[in-house]
C-alpha positions as CSV (number, residue, x, y, z in Angstrom):
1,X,0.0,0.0,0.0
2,X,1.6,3.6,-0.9
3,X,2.1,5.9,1.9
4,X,-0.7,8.3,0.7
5,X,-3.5,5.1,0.6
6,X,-2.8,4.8,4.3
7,X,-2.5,8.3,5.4
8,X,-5.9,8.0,4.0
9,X,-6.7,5.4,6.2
10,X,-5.3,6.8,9.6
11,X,-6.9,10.0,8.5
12,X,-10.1,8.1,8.9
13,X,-9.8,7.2,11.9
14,X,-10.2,2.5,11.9
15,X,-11.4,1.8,8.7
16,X,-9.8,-0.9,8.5
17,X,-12.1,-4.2,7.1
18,X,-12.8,-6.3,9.9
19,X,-11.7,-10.0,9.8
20,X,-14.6,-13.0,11.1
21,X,-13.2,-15.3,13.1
22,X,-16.3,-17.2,14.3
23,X,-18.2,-14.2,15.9
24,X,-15.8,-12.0,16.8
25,X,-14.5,-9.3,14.6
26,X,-10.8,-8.1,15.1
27,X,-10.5,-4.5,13.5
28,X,-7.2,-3.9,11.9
29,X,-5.7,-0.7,11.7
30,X,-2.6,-0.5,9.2
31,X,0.6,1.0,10.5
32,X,3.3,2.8,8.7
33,X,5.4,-0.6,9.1
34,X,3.1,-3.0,7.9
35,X,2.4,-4.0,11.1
36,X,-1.1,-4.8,13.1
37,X,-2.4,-3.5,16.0
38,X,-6.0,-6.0,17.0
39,X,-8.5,-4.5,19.4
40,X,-10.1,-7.6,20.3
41,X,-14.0,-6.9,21.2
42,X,-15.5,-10.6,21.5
43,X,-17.4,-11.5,25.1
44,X,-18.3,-14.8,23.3
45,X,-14.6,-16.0,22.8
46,X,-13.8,-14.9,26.5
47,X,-16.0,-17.0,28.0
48,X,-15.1,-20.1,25.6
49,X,-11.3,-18.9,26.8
50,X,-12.3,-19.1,30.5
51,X,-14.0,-22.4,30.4
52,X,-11.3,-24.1,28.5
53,X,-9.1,-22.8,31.2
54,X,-11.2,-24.0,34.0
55,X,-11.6,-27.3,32.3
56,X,-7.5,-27.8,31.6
57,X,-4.6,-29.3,33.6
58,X,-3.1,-27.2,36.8
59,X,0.1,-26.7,34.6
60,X,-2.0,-25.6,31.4
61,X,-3.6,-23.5,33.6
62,X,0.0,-22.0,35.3
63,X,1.0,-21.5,31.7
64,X,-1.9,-19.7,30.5
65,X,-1.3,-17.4,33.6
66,X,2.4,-17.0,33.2
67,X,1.1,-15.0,29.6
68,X,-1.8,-13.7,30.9
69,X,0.0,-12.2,33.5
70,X,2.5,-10.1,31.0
71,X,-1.1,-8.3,29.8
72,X,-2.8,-5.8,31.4
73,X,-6.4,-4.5,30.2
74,X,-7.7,-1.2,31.0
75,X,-10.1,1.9,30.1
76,X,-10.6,5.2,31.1
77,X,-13.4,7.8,30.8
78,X,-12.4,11.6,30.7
79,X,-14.2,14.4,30.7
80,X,-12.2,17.8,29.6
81,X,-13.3,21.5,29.5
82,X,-11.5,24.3,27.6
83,X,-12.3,27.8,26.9
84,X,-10.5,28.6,23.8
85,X,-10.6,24.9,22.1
86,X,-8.9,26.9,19.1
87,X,-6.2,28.7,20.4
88,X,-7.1,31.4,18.5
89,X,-7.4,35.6,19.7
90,X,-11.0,36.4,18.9
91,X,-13.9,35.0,18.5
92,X,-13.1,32.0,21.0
93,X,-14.7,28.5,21.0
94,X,-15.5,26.5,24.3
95,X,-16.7,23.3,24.5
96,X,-17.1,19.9,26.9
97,X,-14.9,17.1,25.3
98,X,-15.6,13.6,26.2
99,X,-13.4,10.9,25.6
100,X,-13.8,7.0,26.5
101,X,-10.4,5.0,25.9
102,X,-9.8,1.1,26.4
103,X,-6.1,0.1,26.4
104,X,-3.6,-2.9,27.0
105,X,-0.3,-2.7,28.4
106,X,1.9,-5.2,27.7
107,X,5.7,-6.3,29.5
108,X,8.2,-9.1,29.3
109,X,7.8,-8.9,33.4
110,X,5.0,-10.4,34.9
111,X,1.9,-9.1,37.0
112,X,1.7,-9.6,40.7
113,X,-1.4,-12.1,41.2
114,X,-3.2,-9.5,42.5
115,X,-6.2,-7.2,41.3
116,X,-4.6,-4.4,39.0
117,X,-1.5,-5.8,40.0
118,X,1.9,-3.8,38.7
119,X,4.7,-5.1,36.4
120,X,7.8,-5.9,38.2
121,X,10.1,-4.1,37.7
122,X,13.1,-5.9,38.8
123,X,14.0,-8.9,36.3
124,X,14.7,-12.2,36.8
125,X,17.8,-14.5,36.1
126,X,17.8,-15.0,32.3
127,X,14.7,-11.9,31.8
128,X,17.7,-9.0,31.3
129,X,18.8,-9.6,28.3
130,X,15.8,-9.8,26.5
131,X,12.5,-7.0,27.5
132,X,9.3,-5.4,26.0
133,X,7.1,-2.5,27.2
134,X,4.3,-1.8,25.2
135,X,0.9,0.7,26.1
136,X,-1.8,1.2,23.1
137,X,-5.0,3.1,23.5
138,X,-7.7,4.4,21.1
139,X,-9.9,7.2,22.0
140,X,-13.5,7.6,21.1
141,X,-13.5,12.0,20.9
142,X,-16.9,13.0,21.1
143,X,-17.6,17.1,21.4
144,X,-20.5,18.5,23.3
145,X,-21.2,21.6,21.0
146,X,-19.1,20.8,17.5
147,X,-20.4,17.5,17.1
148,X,-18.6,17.7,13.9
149,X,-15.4,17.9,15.4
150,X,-16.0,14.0,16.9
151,X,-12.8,11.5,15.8
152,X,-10.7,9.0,17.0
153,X,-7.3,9.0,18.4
154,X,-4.5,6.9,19.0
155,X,-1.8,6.9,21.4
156,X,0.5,4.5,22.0
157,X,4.2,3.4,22.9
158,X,6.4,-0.1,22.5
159,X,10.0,-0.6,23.6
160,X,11.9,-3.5,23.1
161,X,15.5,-5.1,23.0
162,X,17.2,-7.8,23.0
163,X,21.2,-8.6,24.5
164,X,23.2,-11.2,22.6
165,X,26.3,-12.4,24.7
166,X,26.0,-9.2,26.9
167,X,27.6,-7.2,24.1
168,X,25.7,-7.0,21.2
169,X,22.2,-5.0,22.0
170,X,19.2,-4.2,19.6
171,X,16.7,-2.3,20.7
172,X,13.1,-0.9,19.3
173,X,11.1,1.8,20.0
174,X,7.9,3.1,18.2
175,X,6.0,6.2,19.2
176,X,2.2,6.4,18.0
177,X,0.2,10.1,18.6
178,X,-3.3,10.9,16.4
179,X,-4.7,13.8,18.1
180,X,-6.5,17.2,17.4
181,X,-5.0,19.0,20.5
182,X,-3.0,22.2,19.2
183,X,-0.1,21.8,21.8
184,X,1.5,18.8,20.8
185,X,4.2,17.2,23.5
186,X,7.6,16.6,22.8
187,X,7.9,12.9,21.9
188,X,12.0,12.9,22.3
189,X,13.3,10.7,24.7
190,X,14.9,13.4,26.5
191,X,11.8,15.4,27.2
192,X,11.0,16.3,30.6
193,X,6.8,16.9,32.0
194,X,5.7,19.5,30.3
195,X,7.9,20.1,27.6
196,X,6.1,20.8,23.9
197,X,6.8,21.1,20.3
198,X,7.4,24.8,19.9
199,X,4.9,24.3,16.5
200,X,1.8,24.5,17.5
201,X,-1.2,24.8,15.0
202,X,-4.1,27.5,16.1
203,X,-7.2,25.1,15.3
204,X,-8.1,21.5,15.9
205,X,-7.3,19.8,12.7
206,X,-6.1,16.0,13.3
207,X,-2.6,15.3,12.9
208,X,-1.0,11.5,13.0
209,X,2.6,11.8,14.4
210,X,4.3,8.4,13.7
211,X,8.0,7.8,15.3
212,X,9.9,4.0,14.7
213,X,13.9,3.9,15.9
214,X,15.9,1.1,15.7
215,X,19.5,0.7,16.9
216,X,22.3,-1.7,17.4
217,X,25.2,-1.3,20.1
218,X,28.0,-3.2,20.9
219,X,29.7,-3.1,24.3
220,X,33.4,-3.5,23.9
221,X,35.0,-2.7,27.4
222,X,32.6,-1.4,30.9
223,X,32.3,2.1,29.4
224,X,33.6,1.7,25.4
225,X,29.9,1.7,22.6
226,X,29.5,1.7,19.4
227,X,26.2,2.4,18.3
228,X,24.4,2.9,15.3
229,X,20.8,3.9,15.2
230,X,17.9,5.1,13.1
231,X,15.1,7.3,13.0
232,X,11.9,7.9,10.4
233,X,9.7,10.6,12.3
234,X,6.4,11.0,10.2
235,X,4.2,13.8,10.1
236,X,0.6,14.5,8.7
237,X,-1.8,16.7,9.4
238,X,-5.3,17.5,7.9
239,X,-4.6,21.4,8.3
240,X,-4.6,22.9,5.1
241,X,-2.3,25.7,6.1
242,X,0.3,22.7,7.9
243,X,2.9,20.9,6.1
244,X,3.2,17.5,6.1
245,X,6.6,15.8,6.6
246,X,9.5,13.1,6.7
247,X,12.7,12.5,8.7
248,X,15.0,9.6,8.1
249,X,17.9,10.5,10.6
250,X,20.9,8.1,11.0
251,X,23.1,8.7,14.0
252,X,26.3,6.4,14.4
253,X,28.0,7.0,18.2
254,X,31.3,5.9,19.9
255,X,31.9,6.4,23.1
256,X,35.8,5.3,24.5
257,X,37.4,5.9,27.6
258,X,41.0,5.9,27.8
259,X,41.5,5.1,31.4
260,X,38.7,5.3,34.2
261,X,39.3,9.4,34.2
262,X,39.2,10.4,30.4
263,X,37.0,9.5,27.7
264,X,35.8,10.9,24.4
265,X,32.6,10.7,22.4
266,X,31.8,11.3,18.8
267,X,28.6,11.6,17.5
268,X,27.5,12.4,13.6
269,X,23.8,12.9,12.4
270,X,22.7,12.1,8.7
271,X,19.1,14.1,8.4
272,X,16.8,13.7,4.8
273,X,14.0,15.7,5.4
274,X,11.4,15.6,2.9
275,X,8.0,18.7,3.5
276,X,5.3,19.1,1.3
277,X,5.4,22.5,-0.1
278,X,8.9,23.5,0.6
279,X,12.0,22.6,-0.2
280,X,13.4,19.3,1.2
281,X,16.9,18.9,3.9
282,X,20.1,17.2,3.6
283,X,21.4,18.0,7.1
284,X,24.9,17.3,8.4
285,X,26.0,17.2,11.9
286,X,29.1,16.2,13.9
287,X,29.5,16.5,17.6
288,X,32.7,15.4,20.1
289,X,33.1,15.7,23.6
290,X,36.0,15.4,26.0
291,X,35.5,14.2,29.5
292,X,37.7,14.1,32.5
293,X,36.3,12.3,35.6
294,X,37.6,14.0,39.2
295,X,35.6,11.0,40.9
296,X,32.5,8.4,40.4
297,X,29.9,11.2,41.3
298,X,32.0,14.7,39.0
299,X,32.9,15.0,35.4
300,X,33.8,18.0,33.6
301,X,33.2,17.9,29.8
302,X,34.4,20.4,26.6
303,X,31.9,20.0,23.9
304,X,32.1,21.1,20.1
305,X,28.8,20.8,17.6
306,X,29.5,21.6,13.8
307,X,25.8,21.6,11.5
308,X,25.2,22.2,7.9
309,X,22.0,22.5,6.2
310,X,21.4,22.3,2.7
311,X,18.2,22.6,1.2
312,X,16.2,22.1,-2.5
313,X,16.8,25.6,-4.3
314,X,13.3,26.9,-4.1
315,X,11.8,27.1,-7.7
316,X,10.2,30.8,-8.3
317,X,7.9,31.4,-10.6
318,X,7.9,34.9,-12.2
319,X,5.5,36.6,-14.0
320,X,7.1,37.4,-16.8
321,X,10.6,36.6,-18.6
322,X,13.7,37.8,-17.3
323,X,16.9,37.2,-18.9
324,X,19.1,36.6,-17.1
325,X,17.0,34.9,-14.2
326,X,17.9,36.2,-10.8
327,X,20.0,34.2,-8.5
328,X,17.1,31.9,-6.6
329,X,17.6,32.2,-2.9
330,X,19.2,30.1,-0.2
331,X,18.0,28.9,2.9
332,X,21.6,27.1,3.7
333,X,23.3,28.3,6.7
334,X,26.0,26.6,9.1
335,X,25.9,26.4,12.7
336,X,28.9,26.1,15.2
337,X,28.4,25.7,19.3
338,X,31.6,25.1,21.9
339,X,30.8,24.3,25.1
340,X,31.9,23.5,28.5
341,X,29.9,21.8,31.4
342,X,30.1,19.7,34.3
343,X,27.8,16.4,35.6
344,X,27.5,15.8,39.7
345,X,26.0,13.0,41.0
346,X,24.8,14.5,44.9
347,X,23.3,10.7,45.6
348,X,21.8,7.8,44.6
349,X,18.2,9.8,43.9
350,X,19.4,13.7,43.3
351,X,21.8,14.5,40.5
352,X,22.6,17.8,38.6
353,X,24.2,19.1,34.9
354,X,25.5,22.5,34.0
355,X,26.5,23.7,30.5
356,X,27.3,27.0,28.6
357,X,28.6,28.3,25.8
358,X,28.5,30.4,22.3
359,X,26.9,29.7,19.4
360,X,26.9,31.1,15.9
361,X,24.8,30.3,13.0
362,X,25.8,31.4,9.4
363,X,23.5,31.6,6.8
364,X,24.3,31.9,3.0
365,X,22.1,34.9,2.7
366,X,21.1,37.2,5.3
367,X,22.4,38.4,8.8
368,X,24.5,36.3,11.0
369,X,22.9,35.1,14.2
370,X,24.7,34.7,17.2
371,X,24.4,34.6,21.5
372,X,24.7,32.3,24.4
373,X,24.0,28.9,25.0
374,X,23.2,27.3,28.0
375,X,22.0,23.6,29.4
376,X,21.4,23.8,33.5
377,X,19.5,21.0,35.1
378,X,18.5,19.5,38.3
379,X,17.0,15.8,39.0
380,X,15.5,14.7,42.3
381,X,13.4,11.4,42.7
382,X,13.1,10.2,46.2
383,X,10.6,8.2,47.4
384,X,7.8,10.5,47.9
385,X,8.8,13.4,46.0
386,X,10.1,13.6,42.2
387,X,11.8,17.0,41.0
388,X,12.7,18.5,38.0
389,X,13.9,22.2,37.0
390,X,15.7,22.9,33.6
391,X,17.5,26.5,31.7
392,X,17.6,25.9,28.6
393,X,18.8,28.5,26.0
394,X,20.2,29.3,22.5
395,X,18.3,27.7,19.8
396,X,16.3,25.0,18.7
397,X,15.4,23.6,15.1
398,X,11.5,23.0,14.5
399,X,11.6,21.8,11.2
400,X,9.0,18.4,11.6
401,X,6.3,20.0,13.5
402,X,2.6,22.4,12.9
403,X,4.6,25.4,11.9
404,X,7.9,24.1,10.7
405,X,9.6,27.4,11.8
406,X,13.1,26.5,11.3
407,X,16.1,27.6,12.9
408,X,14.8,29.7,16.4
409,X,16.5,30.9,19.3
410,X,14.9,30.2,21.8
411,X,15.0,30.8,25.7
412,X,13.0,27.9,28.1
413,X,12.5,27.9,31.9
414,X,10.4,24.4,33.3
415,X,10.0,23.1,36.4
416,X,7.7,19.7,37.5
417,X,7.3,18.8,41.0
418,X,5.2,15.8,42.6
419,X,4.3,14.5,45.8
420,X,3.2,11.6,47.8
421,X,0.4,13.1,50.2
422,X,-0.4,10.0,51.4
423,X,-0.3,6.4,50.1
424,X,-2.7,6.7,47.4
425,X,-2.9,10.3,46.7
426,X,-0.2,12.4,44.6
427,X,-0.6,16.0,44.2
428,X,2.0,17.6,40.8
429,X,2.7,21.3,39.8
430,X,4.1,21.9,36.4
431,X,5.1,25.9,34.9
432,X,6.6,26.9,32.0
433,X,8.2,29.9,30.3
434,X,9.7,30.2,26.7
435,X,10.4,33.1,24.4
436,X,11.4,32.0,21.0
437,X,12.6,34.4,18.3
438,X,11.8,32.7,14.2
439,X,12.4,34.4,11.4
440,X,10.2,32.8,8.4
441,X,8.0,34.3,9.2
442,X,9.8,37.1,11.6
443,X,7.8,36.6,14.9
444,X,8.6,36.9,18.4
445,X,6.6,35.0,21.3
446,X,6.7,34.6,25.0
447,X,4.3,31.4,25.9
448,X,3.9,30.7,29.1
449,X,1.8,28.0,31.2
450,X,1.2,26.8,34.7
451,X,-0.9,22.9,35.6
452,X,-1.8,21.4,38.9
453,X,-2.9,17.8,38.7
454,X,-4.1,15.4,41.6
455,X,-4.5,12.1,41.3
456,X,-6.2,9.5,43.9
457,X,-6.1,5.5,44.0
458,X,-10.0,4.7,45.1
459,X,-9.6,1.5,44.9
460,X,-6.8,-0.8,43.5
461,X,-8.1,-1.2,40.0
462,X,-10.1,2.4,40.2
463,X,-7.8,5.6,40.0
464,X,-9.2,9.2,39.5
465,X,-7.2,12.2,38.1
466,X,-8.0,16.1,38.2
467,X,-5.3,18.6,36.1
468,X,-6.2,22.4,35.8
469,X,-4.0,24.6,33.6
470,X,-3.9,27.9,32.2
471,X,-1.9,29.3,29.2
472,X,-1.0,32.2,27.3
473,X,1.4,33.0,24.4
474,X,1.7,36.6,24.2
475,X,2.9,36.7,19.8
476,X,4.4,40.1,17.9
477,X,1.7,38.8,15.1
478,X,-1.5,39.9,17.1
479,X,-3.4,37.0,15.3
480,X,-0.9,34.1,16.8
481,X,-1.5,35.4,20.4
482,X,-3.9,33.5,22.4
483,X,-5.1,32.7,26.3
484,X,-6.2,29.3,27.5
485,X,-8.1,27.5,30.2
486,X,-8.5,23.9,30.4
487,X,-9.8,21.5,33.5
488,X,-9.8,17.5,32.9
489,X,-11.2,15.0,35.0
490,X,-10.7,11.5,34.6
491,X,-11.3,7.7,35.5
492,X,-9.7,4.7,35.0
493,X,-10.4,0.8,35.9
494,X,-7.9,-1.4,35.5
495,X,-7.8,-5.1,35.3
């Protein structure tokens, strides 16, 4: 099938033909990877499941527990309330959005045998070298007011690998989002709680973000890797003023350490972008970094990244002859970041990283832009309280996204704390400040946004959830600006 047939089908939320097996019906909903994901809806072969369970041999039955046990079914019923569903100035749109959500969990690690019981999370002897963490959930949207607005989403993760002769690792991870919400989170695996895409699209129009990474590393002394992995990051979106898009990124790594007080680390980037609409990406990037260890908990660090991006010559069309043609322009430019920093490990639960530096980025055409760069961070997860503050600072690339803004600086302050009330209650507070500065189109924006979320365990397969947030991005395009409340309550039952 060609990759525009099943944008079409994700688009259209499960249309995928359903296949009889007796009287059940397993929907099938295509992936990007020709790969299946079943919802299995069938109370007939359940019961025909439970009896032949009942009716087999105690060891049958320890089997069929043993996989059972690695599942875990649940659903949840949320009901959401924003005032500005649109994002938009003027002429705001509230609404009540309702959305009911079965989902399975799956891991290599096993269930306690009791009611909603968790995963381990310690393996076994002979479970390390081989693991699998997967969560997929649909959601049935459904608006009070813009009943035309109802859809379906998806959301789902899967991470896997597998250790051959505790050397040779290959791992798997797959990140599945189709949503309408116009503040999309970041889906890198370095993101912290609230952290978003700076794109963000002023209107509801569904978007299918699909992410699949493979790598391979080889351990060949305690601290020595070699790594090689791959990215495709897929875009789409249903907004006719978005652009859809395509990443294939490969990223080879080596990591080597002399003695047990100084290592190096190289690091390149291959990036093929492909957009509809613009011109496509051939990105280059090679980063190295020196480290010398004063002890096991403190390591200072000298850091160079060197980019290069070279776009399609934009075809212009113009509206009469001219000979010669004029020079078409370039969006090439070259970027080049030194920087020092230093890691400290406090204790076993609190650790924190500092980095500065300059960077400069040089474009073929226009004015060169230059200013600080900065990376400060603190972790804290004890046992009843989990902490997180981050500076971050210089620029950022939003090239796969809503807005595809290109190369921004861009200034972030976040912070994310939680707490342990009492054994089954948790109370979080999440705030945000950014101001990023684009330039196609020029546009300068301050967004910033505060949440409180409480979440209580009624019962041990019933759990209840509560989030209020407000947010504002103040834009020098008077459109773009917007303010933002938003309240969610949900429930979820877990088997």
């Amino acid at each position: 099938m060609g990759r525009s047939k099943q944008l079409q089908h994700w688009n259209n939320g499960i249309r995928g033909k359903p296949r009889q097996l007796g009287h059940c019906f397993f929907p099938v909903i295509p992936s990007f990877h020709h790969s299946i994901i079943p919802l299995f809806h069938c109370a007939t072969a359940r019961v025909v499941l439970a009896l032949l369970v009942l009716g087999a041999p105690g060891a049958v039955r320890a089997d069929f527990w043993d996989m059972a046990s690695r599942f875990q079914v649940y659903v949840s019923a949320q009901e959401e309330y924003s005032d500005n569903i649109d994002l938009t100035a003027s002429n705001k749109l509230d609404d009540f959005i309702t959305t009911v959500s079965p989902g399975l969990k799956f891991s290599s690690l096993p269930r306690t045998r009791v009611a909603a019981g968790e995963f381990r999370q310690t393996p076994g002897e002979g479970e390390e070298n081989f693991g699998m963490n997967g969560d997929y959930h649909p959601g049935f949207v459904f608006y009070a007011k813009n009943t035309d607005r109802n859809y379906v989403s998806h959301d789902g993760t899967l991470n896997a690998w597998y250790t051959l002769d505790k050397r040779l690792t290959f791992r798997v991870r797959e990140y599945l989002l189709r949503s309408e919400d116009p503040r999309e989170p970041d889906y890198s695996q370095t993101a912290i709680p609230g952290q978003y895409i700076l794109g963000t699209q002023r209107n509801r129009s569904t978007y299918l973000r699909n992410v699949f990474e493979p790598s391979l590393e080889y351990k060949f002394g305690k601290e020595n890797l070699l790594s090689m992995s791959y990215q495709n990051n897929l875009y789409n979106t249903q907004n006719s003023s978005g652009r859809n898009s395509v990443e294939n990124y490969f990223n080879p790594r080596l990591s080597y350490w002399f003695d047990i007080q100084n290592g190096v680390s190289l690091d390149y980037g291959l990036t093929l972008g492909h957009f509809e609409g613009s011109p496509d990406l051939v990105g280059h990037s090679v980063k190295g970094r020196y480290t010398y260890r004063f002890d096991p908990k403190t390591s200072l660090f000298g850091e160079y990244t060197f980019m290069l991006r070279n776009f399609d010559t934009p075809v212009e069309k113009l509206p009469v002859p001219i000979f010669p043609p004029p020079e078409p322009p370039s969006l090439d430019y070259t970027v080049h970041n030194p920087t020092v920093g230093i890691e400290r490990v406090f204790s076993p639960t609190f650790s924190a990283k500092g980095q500065i530096g300059y960077y400069w980025q040089i474009p073929d055409q226009g004015s060169k832009k230059a200013g600080p760069f900065y990376n400060i961070s603190l972790t804290k997860q004890a046992e009843r309280t989990n902490l997180t503050l981050s500076l971050q600072g210089g620029y950022t690339e939003d090239f796969f996204s809503a807005q595809n803004l290109g190369f921004t600086k861009s200034y972030s302050a976040i912070g994310a704390v939680s707490h342990h009330l009492a054994e089954k209650m948790t109370v979080g507070l999440t705030g945000s400040f950014q101001r990023a500065i684009s330039y196609d189109p020029d546009q300068k924006e301050n967004i910033w946004d505060v949440s409180g979320n409480t979440s209580y365990q009624v019962l041990r397969w019933l759990s209840l959830f509560l989030s209020v947030s407000h947010r504002e991005d103040h834009s020098s395009i008077s459109t773009q600006s917007y303010a933002e409340n938003r309240g969610i309550f949900r429930m979820t039952a877990t088997y």
